[in-house]
Every structure is written in C-alpha cells, then in structure tokens.
DOLO-121799 format. One record per residue (C-alpha): residue in one letter; x, y, z. Coordinates in Angstrom, 3 decimals. Example, Ala and Ser with C-alpha at 12.3 -4.5 7.8 and 13.67 -1.06 7.14 Angstrom:
! DOLO-121799
TORTI  kollum         u         v         w
TORTI       a    12.300    -4.500     7.800
TORTI       s    13.670    -1.060     7.140
This chain:
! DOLO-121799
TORTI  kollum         u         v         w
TORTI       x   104.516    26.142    63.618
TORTI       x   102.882    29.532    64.385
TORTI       x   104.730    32.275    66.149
TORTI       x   102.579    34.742    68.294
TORTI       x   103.775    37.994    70.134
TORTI       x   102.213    38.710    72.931
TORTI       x   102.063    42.612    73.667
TORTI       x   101.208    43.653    77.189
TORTI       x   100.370    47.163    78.256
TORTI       x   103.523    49.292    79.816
TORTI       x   103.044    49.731    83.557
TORTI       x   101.546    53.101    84.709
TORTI       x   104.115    54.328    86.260
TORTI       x   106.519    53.676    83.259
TORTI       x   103.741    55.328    80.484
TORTI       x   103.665    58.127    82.908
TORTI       x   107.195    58.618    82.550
TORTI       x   107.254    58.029    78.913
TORTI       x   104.982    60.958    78.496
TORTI       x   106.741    63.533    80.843
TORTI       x   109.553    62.259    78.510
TORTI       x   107.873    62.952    75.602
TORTI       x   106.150    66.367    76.669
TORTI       x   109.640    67.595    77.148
TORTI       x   111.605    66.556    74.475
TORTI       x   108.615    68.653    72.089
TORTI       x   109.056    71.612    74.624
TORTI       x   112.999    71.415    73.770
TORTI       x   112.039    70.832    69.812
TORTI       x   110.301    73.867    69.946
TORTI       x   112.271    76.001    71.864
TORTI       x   115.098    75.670    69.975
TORTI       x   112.969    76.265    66.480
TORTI       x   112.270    79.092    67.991
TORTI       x   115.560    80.568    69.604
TORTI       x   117.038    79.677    66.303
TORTI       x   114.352    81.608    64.730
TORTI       x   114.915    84.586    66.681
TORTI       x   118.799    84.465    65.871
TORTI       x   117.927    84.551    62.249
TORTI       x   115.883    87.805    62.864
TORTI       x   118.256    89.164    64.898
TORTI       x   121.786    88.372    62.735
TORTI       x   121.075    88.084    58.965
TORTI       x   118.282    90.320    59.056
TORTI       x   119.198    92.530    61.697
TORTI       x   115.869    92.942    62.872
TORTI       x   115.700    94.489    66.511
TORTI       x   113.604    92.192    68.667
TORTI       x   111.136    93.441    71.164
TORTI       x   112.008    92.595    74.902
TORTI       x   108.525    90.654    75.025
TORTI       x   109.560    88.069    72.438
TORTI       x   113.140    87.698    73.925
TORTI       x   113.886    83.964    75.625
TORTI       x   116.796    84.173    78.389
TORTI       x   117.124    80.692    78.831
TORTI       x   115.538    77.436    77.469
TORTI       x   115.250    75.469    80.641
TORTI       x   113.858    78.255    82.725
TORTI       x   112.042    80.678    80.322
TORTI       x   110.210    82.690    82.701
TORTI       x   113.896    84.483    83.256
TORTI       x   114.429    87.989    82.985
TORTI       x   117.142    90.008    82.452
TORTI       x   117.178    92.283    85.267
TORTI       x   119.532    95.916    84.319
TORTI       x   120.684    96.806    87.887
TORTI       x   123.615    98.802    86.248
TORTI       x   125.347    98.227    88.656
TORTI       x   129.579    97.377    88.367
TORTI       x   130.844    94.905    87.636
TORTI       x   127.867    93.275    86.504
TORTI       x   125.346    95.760    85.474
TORTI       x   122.675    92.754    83.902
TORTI       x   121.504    89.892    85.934
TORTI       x   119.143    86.815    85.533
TORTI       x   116.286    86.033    87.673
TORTI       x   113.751    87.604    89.157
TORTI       x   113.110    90.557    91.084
TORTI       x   112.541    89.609    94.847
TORTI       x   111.109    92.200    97.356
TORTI       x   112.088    92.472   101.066
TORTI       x   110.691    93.678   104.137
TORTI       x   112.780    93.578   107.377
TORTI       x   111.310    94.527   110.949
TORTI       x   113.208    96.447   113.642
TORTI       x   114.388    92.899   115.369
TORTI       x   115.997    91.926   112.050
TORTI       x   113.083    89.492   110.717
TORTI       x   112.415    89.341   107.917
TORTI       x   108.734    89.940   107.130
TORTI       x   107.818    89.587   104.172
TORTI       x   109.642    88.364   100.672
TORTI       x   107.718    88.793    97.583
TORTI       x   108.387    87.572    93.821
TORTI       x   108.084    90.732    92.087
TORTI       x   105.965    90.263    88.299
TORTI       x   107.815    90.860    85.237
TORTI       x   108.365    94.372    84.693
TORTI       x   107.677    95.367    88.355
TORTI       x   109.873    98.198    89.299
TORTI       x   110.229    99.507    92.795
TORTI       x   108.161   102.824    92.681
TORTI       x   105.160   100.566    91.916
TORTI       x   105.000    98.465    94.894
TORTI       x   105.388   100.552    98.306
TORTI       x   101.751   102.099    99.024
TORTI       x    99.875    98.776    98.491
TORTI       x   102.927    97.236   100.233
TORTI       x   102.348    99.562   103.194
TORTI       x    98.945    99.058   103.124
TORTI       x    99.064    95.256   103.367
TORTI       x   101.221    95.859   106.155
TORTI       x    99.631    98.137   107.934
TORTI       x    96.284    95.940   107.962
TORTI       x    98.590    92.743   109.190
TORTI       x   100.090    94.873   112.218
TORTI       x    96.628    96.728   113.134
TORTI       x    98.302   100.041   112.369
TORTI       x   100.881    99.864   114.618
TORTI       x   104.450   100.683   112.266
TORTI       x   105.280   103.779   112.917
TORTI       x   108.255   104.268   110.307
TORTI       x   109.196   102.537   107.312
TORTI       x   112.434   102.903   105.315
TORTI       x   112.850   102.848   101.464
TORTI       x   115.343   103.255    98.411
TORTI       x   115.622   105.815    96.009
TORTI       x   114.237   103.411    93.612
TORTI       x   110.827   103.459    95.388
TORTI       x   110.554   107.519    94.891
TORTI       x   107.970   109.299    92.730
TORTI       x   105.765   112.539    94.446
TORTI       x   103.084   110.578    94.837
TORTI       x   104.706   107.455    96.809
TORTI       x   105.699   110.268    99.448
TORTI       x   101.996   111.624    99.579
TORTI       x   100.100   108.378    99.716
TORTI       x   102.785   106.934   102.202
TORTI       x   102.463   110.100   104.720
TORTI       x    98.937   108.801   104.341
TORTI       x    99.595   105.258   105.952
TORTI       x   102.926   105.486   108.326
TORTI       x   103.812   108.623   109.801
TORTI       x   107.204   109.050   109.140
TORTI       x   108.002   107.730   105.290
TORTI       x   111.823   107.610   105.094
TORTI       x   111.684   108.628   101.263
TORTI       x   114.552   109.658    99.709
TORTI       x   114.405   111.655    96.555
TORTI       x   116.009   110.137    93.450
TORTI       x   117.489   113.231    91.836
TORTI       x   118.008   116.932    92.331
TORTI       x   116.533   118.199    95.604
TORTI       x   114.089   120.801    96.418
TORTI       x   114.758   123.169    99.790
TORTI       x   111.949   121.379   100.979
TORTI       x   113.561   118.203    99.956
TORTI       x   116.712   118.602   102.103
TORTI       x   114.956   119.659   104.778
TORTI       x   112.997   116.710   105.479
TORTI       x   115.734   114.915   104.324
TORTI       x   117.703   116.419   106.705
TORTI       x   115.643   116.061   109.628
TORTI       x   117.311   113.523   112.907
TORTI       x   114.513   111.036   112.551
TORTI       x   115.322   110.756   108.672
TORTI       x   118.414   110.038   109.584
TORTI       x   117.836   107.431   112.178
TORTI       x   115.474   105.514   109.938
TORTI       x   118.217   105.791   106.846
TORTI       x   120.862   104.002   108.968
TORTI       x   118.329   101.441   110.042
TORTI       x   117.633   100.995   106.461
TORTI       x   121.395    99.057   106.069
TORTI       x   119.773    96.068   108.577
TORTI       x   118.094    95.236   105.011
TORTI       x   121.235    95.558   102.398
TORTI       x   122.249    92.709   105.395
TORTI       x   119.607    90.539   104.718
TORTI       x   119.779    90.626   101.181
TORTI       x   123.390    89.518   101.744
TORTI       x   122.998    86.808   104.251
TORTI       x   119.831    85.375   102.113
TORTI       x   122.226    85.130    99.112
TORTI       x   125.552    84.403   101.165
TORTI       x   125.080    82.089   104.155
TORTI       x   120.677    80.643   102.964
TORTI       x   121.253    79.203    99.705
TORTI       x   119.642    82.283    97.793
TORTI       x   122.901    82.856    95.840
TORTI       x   121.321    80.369    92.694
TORTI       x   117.937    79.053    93.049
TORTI       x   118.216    75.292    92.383
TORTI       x   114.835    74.541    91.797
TORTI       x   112.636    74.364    88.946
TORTI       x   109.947    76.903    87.612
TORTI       x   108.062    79.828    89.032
TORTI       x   106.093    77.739    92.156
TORTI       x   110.075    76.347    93.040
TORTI       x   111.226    80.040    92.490
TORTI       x   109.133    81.026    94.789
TORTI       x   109.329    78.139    97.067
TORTI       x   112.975    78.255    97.300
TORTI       x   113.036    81.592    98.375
TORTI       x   110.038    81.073   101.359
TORTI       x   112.819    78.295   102.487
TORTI       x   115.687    80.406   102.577
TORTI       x   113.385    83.366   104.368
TORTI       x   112.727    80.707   106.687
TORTI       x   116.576    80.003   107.082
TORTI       x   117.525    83.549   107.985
TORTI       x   114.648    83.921   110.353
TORTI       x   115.256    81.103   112.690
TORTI       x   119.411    82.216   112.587
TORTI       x   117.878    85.943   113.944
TORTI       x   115.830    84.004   116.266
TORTI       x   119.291    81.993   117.526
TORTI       x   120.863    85.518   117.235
TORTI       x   118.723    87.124   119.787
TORTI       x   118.659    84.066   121.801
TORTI       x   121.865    83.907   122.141
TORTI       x   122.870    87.502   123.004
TORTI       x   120.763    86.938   126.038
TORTI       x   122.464    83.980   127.282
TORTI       x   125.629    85.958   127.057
TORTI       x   123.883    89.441   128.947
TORTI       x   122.189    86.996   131.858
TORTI       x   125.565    84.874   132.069
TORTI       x   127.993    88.328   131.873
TORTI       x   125.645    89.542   134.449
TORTI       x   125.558    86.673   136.441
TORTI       x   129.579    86.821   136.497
TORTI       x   129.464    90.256   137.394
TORTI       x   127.242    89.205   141.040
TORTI       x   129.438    86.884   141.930
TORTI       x   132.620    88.903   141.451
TORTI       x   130.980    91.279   143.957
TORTI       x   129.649    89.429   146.300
C-alpha cells in the first residue's frame, strides 16, 4: 500500500497574512537587537547616544520626545502638531510638524500659504513667543499688517512699545481662542492619544478630529442664533 500527501497551495488571502505576519515578527527581531544594543552602549559602556540614533518606542518608532518643559510633565511623546484658528473659531489649518521643527521656523511660509489661500485678505495674525526671532517680525510685517509678535526675552524700548500698542493687545487676547482649541482637540475630539497606526494614521487621525471640532463651532454658531432670533422673538411678543 502506498501513502501519498497531497499538498495544496495556501489560499491568497491566508499567504498574504502569513507574510504581514512574518514581515513583522523580523521588524520586532530587529528592533529589539537593536534597542538592546543601544542599552549596552548606553549602561556598561556608558557611551552617550546621539538623539538621531535614539528609538522612543518599538511599535511606533517615528516618536519623538518632545521637551516642552513644561510642569508637571516637562517631556512628551508624539509629534509636534501646528494650529491655525480663524476669527469665527475654525480651525484652519493643522499641520504635522517634521522632526526637529521648532516654531520660529514655520510662521513666514505659514503666512504666506495663507495669505495666497485667502487672496490677501488677513489682516492680523497672532503668535507665541516660541515663533520669535528679528527676522520672523520683518518678513511677517512683509505679509500681514499687523504681526502680533511677542518678543521671547528682554525687551527693547522699541519692543514695549509696539508691544504695548491697543491693537497688540486686542490680537494677544484673541490669541487664547487657540490655547482653546488645542484643549477641546485633545479633551472633548479624541486628540488626547492617537489610536492609530504610523505617520499617514498620525496624520489622519488628527484631519478627523480637526474635522470634529469644526462641525461643533459650526453647531456653536448655529445655535447661538437660534437662541438671539428666539430671545428676540420673545422680546416682540412681550411688547406687543
């Protein structure tokens, strides 16, 4: 009697699987040879490793650490994410900021871009201290007419003074509409963790939660004029 095995391909859908499986268990293999490795440089040879070669997490290693210094947590993990919020409280643009990004880098081109979507029509625009550097308040004079700048530092005469002037001021109180945002989008749209995977999620998750926070302004305003035409309404037929 002769005994014969029959082998029959896998389905497609099951070798496809097999492989993602595969492809990440010699991502994970690797990974760990290599945080291991830099643990060895790091403790028994007490090497000082360069921020480049450092590896914040294994299942997203595109994380940074992020020094806000800042109490009580001065270092955070993530990614920089920049925010632009209109008058009406929309939000109008959210970008990923690139590793090592810092703020003084990104407001002129910002402006710019800006600028060209809204046919030159913003007529103030409202930063932190973070964006500062001379030439940020040059260029930006430039492309909006009244850059609400602040200085980071000790302050010229000149400094104050423009500092100092009422339509500085109005534009700095504006400026807390955005410190609002930034709350809400972490708070009350999901923004708090991002839950999905990898840079193009990263980035996806936050478009969604943008998304969130507009439509809730849109309700916002919608709703504040129900109240006005129904208060108003009210008021008629009390006189009448």
């Amino acid at each position: 009697m002769q005994v014969k095995t029959l082998c029959l391909p896998a389905p497609p859908k099951l070798r496809r699987l097999n492989e993602e499986l595969r492809s990440e268990l010699q991502y994970f293999l690797g990974a760990t040879e290599y945080i291991s490795d830099l643990a060895t440089r790091r403790v028994l040879e007490d090497q000082k490793i360069p921020h480049a070669e450092k590896v914040f997490s294994l299942f997203e290693p595109d994380t940074e650490m992020i020094n806000r210094g800042k109490v009580p947590y001065p270092y955070e993990f993530g990614h920089r994410v920049l925010i632009v919020e209109d008058s009406a409280g929309f939000i109008l643009k959210a970008q990923v900021m690139e590793a090592g990004q810092t703020d003084e880098k990104t407001p002129v081109r910002l402006m710019t871009e800006l600028q060209d979507r809204f046919d030159g029509k913003i007529k103030a625009a409202s930063f932190d201290k973070g964006f500062w550097s001379p030439d940020n308040l040059k260029e930006l004079s430039a492309i909006v007419p009244l850059p609400v700048l602040p200085k980071k530092g000790k302050r010229s005469a000149s400094d104050a003074a423009r500092e100092g002037s009422k339509p500085f001021g109005k534009m700095r109180k504006w400026h807390a509409g955005v410190e609002a945002a930034i709350h809400a989008l972490q708070a009350g749209n999901g923004l708090g963790i991002c839950r999905d995977k990898g840079s193009d999620g990263y980035r996806r998750y936050l478009a969604l939660g943008v998304l969130g926070r507009n439509l809730q302004q849109l309700g916002t305003i919608f709703r504040d004029k129900e109240r006005k035409r129904r208060r108003e309404q009210m008021l008629l037929m009390l006189a009448a």
